[in-house]
C-alpha positions, 0 to 999 in steps of 0.5 A: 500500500502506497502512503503519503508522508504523515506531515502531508495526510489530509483531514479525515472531512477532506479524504472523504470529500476526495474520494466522492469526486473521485468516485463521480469523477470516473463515471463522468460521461464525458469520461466513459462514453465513447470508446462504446459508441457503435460505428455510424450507419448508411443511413440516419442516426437518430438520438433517443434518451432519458435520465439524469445524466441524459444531456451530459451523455448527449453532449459526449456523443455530439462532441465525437459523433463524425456525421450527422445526427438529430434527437431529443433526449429527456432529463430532470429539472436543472440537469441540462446541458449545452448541445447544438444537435441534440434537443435537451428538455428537463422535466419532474423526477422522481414523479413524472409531470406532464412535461415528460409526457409531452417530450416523450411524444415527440421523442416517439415521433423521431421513430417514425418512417426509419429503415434498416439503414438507420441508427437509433442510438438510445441514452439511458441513465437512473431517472429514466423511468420517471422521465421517459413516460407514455401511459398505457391505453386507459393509465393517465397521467395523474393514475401513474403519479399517484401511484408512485407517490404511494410506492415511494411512500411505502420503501418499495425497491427500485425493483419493484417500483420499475416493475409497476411503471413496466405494466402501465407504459407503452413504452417501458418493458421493451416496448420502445425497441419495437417502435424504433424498428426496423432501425439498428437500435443500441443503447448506452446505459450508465446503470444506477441498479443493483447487479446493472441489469439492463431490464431495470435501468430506466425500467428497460424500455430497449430491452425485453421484460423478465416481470410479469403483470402479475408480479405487479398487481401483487406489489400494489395489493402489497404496499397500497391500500387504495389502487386506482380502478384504471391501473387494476383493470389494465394489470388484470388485462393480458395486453399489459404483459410486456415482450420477454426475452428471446434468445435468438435477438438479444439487445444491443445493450451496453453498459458505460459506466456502475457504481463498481467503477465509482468504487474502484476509483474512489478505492485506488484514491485510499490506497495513495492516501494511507487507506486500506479499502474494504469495498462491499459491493456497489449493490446493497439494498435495504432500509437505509437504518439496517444498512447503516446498522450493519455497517456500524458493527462492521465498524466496531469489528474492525476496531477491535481487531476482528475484521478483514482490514485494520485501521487506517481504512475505509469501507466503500459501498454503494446501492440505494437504501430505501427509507419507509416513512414514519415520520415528517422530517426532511432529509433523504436516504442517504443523510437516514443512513449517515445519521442511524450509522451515528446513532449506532455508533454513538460517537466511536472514536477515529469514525469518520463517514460520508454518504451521498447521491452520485447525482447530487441530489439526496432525496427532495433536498438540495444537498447531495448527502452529508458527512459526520465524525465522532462529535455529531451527537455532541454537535447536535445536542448543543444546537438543540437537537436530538439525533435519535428522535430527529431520525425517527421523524426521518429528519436527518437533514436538520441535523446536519443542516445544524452541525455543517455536515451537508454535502452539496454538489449541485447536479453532477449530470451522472448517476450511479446511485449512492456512494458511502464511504466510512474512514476509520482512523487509530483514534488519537487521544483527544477522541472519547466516545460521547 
């Protein structure tokens, strides 16, 4: 392991912030996208897209594209970018608004009259699903709204959300590869699911669907109360079943960048720092307090000399948590993780933790996420706060909002789900548990 003379090691706060841009950084799309752009075509190329990293990708593809092209991509409110070929509208995340409807027609239209000598080149990053929205015949609008509102509300997967938004689309599923025939479709993802499986990025509208309308029925009938007549009629419908896999005409389906190359990064930055990385995957899921709880006893593990990496390290994982509400407070998955790992760790000494969307954004807030150290309970409770009861009303952004630990980016155009990092340092002796 490489280190850095000890005169010359950064704060703990500092390392941290460092190896989250590292981590964004490495799945930039101006980075990662163009040794996977296909060969130009005979005919037109045509680009397609949709997510929050949509028109960063579309401004990669316009600065190497060698001949010409046209297209519409979607993105979330404040995520554009400057292209001069490529149409960039921005719409609502993660309800969809009826901007997104609006685009997405005329997305569809762009399809219309290609042939075989055509290339649709489709653009795919974590938001997709919300942006790129055609309800199915007799679905409305305000139908899909509510019950993603409820679906969220409830801590149901990404999975299962997509799974819903699939069965209630025209467009969604696999649906969107049959329109775009008989052009060559290929699509450029940059995955922001567990196990990037092309089939939930975006909810899979260029790729063949594995779940069936039954699956979706009984995540409503599990996580709501009331479900909108339209959308148990259209599940009960056969039509709703979407395309499934095929082996003889697999998509042309690459993936540029994960959340596994983000790790990498931000792991190869803490080996030249001095730290040792114990990498847990990019692909965990869960409540966002059982995952900081499993973290935290990691955490203790390790500091009593029973893990697999001793002090000075950092365990980096990435994923997305989900947080069942309870409560009325402000704050997203990633400030819920950071303030119950915390709570569970009530002030270890040598801890040091960040946790914070790729794509700058942390739940409804402003903030990408938040770090901490071993005083936050402390610095809480000298501004008035209590960090236990705060996290029961999932109001973690308060918290950190009080004790200067928000982490704000502003949209960074890319998106590989969360990333959290956790530094544990030999603690020095002016650290005390509180």
């Amino acid at each position: 392991m490489t280190s850095v003379p000890a005169g010359d090691t950064p704060e703990p706060v500092a390392v941290l912030r460092r190896l989250f841009a590292a981590a964004v950084d490495a799945v930039m799309p101006a980075r990662v996208l163009t040794p996977w752009l296909p060969e130009p075509p005979r005919g037109r190329t045509v680009v397609i897209g949709a997510g929050k990293a949509a028109a960063a990708m579309a401004q990669a593809v316009e600065a190497v594209w060698p001949g010409p092209l046209t297209g519409l991509v979607i993105t979330r409110y404040d995520h554009g970018a400057p292209c001069r070929r490529i149409e960039v509208v921005e719409a609502a995340h993660p309800v969809t608004d009826a901007t997104s409807v609006a685009a997405t027609a005329r997305l569809l239209d762009l399809l219309k009259d290609l042939t075989p000598d055509d290339l649709v080149l489709c653009l795919l990053s974590g938001g997709a699903s919300a942006l790129l929205t055609a309800p199915a015949p007799g679905v409305t609008l305000a139908d899909k709204q509510a019950v993603t509102r409820a679906l969220l509300r409830s801590g149901a997967t990404i999975g299962e959300i997509n799974c819903v938004r699939k069965h209630l689309s025209a467009i969604k599923g696999g649906r969107l590869a049959r329109l775009a025939a008989p052009a060559r479709l290929v699509t450029l993802a940059i995955s922001d699911v567990p196990d990037d499986d092309p089939s939930t990025i975006g909810s899979g509208p260029t790729v063949p669907d594995p779940t069936t309308r039954a699956q979706a029925l009984a995540i409503l009938e599990r996580d709501l109360v009331d479900i909108p007549a339209a959308v148990r009629d259209r599940l009960l419908d056969p039509v709703s079943e979407t395309p499934k896999p095929d082996p003889a005409c697999p998509p042309d389906f690459r993936i540029v960048a994960a959340a596994a190359d983000a790790l990498a990064a931000a792991a190869d930055l803490a080996r030249s720092l001095g730290y040792a990385p114990l990498v847990l995957g990019g692909d965990l899921e869960g409540e966002a307090s059982a995952v900081a709880a499993d973290h935290a006893a990691l955490v203790r593990r390790i500091q009593a000399g029973e893990g697999p990496v001793a002090p000075p390290c950092v365990i980096l994982s990435g994923g997305e948590t989900t947080v069942s509400l309870r409560g009325s407070g402000r704050g997203g998955r990633n400030g819920e993780f950071l303030l119950a790992l915390a709570v569970a760790l009530d002030g270890a000494p040598g801890v040091h933790a960040l946790a914070a969307d790729t794509d700058g954004i942390d739940g409804s807030g402003t903030n990408a996420g938040a770090v901490m150290g071993p005083d936050l309970l402390n610095q809480a409770r000298r501004a008035g706060l209590c960090a236990g009861e705060r996290l029961a009303d999932n109001d973690a952004w308060t918290v950190f909002a009080a004790t200067g630990g928000l982490v704000t980016t502003g949209p960074t155009r890319t998106n590989v789900n969360d990333f959290r990092a956790t530094l544990i340092d030999p603690p020095s002796p002016s650290e005390t548990p509180s």
